[in-house]
N, C-alpha and C positions, 0 to 999 in steps of 0.2 A: 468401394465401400463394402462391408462385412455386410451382411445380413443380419437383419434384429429380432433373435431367436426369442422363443417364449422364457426361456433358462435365465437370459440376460433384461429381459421385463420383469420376472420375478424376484430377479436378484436385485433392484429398486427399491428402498426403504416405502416409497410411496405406493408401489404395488402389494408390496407386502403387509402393510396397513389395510389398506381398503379391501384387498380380496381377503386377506385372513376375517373383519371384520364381518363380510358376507357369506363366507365358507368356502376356503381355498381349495376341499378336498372334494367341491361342487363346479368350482371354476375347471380343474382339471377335467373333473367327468367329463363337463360340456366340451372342454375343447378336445377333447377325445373321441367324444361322439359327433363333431362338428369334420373331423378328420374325417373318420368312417364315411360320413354324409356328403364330402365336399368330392369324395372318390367316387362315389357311386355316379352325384352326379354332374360330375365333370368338373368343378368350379372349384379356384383356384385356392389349396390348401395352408397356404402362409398366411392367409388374410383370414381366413374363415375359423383357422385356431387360434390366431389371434383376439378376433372379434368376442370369441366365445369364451376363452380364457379371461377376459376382459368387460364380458356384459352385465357382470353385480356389482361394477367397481365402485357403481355410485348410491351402493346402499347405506342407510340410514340406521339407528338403531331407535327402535321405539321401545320403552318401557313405561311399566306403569308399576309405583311403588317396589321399584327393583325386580322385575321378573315381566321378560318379552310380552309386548302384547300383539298380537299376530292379528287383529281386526284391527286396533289402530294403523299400524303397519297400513292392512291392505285399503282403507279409509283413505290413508294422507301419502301413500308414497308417490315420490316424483326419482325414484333411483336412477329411473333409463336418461332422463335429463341430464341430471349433476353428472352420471355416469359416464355418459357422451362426451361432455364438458372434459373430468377428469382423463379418461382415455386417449381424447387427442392432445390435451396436454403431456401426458406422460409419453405417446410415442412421439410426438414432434420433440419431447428433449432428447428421448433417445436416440431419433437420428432417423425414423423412418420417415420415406418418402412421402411428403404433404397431402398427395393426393391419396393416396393410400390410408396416410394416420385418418382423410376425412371420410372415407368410405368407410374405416372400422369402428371411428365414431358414430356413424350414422346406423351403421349395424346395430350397436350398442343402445344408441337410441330405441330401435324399431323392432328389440329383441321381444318388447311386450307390452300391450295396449294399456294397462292397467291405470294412468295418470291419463287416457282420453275418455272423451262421453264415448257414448256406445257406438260405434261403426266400425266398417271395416278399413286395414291400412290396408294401402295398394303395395306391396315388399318387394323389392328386388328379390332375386333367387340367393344372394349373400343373406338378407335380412332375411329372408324365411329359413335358412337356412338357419343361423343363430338361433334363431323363435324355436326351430322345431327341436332342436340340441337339448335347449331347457328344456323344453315342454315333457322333451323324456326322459329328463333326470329329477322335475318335481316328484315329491312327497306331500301327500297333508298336511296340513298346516306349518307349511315351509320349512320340515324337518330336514330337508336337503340342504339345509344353510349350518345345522349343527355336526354335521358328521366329521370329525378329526382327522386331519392327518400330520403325520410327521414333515416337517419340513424337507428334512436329506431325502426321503419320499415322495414327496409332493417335485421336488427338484429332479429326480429320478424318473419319474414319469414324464415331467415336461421334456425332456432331454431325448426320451425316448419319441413325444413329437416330433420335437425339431429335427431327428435323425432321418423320421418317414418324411418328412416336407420337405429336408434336403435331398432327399434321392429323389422325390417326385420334381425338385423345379431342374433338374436336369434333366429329364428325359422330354421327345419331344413331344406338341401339344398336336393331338388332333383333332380335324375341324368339325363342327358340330355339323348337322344336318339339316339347321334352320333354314 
């Protein structure tokens, strides 16, 4: 079996809905910089650009008398939820492996506390990983959600992902020093 490239999640009417919805040209940053992160430190780059491509899938739109309202938003969202939900839905159709689609759903979950009372989660190094991607592509009041991009663009870039994530899952893994 092929490997389920981010080119080929993007190419899914159903990814193309919800992440253009949330700011596809946001989803790419993060899994961009979730690459970058995933190299530095050590962990494992098909899942972690996935996850990160993949962790606004489950945003909502709130308005108020036709124009965003960004405190309702941050008030009532449950994104990482539904978001979770949707992601392992869409890669279990596409064919990736179960245990896998549920680790990037769980990522996607745990990408950001915002829908818990106040404490700390305990994250895998995948989920902090994620968390930290966004953390460094937010804007003020969630202007990282409006930034455009062209789609043949936004395809071009992801392509250039999966290009670095295929040369990385061939080369061999060395052992940590846990």
């Amino acid at each position: 079996m092929m490997a389920l490239t981010l080119v080929t999640i993007l190419d899914h009417p159903i990814a193309q809905k919800y992440l253009s919805r949330s700011g596809l040209n946001h989803a790419i940053s993060v899994a961009e910089r979730a690459l970058t992160l995933a190299t530095k430190r050590g962990l494992d780059a098909d899942t972690a650009t996935k996850a990160a491509l993949l962790h606004d899938i489950g945003h909502y739109e709130w308005y108020t008398d036709g124009t965003w309202n960004y405190d309702l938003y941050r008030q009532n969202d449950i994104h990482a939820i539904k978001g979770a939900e949707r992601a392992h839905k869409l890669l279990i159709r596409l064919g990736e492996e179960p245990a896998r689609a549920k680790e990037i759903a769980l990522a996607v979950l745990l990408h950001t506390d915002s829908y818990l009372p106040p404490g700390a989660i305990n994250r895998t190094p995948l989920q902090q990983l994620v968390h930290d991607a966004d953390t460094l592509e937010e804007q003020p009041g969630g202007l990282h959600h409006y930034e455009k991009i062209d789609f043949e663009e936004a395809m071009r870039r992801l392509d250039a992902i999966d290009a670095v994530v295929h040369r990385f899952a061939h080369l061999p893994r060395i052992a940590s020093e846990n």
